[in-house]
N, C-alpha and C positions, 0 to 999 in steps of 0.2 A: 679466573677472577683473581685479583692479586689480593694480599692480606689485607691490605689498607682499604679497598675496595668493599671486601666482605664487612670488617668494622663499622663502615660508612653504610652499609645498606642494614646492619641492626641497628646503630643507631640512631642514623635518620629519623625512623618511626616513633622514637621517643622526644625528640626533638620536635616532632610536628605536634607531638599531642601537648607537650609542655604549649607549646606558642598556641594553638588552638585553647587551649582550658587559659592562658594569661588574658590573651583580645577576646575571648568569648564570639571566635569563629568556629565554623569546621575547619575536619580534616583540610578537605580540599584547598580551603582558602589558606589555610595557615600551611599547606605544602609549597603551594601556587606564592605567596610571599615569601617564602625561604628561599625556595631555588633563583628566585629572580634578584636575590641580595648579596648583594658581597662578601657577607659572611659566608654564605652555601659556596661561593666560587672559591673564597679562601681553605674554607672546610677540601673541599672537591682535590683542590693543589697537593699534592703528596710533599710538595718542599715545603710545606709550611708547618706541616707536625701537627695541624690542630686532628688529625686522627688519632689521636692518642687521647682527647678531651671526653670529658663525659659531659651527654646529653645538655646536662643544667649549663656547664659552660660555656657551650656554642649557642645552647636557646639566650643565653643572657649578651652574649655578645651581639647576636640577631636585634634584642631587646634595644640594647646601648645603640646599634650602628642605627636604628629606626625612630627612637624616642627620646636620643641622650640622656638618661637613666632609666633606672628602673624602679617600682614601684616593689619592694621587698614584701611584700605583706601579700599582695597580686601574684609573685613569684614561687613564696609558699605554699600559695592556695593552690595554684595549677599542678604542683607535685607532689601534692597529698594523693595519695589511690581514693579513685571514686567509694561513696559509699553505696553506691548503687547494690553490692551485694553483700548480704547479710553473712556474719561469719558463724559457723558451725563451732 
């Protein structure tokens, strides 16, 4: 697996959960509309360097390329850590 390969398969999984918690799908759904968008094929392209991007950048580009903008306030909320677990 190449570097840029590995990068793209930890980030991914933050990418899908930002777009899942934004549209208030699942996982699944918000995997299933990434990979079929042109941002994922752009992301996926090693000449285009967006391997270098963190998570927030590529789910907002996904965002833009689907919605033409973004709803900032919707975008914050999706990348808060759940509170689902109480802190010790």
């Amino acid at each position: 697996m190449s570097e840029h390969a590995l990068v793209r398969a930890t980030v991914t999984p933050q990418i899908v959960t930002i777009l899942s918690k934004y549209y208030g799908i699942g996982l699944d759904e918000a995997l299933r509309r990434f990979y079929e968008s042109k941002t994922a094929a752009n992301y996926a392209d090693d000449e285009t360097g967006l391997y270098g991007q963190s998570a927030l950048y590529i789910a907002g580009m996904f965002i833009m390329e689907q919605d033409g903008q973004i709803d900032e306030k919707r975008l914050y909320a999706a990348t808060r850590p759940d509170n689902s677990a109480a802190s010790v």
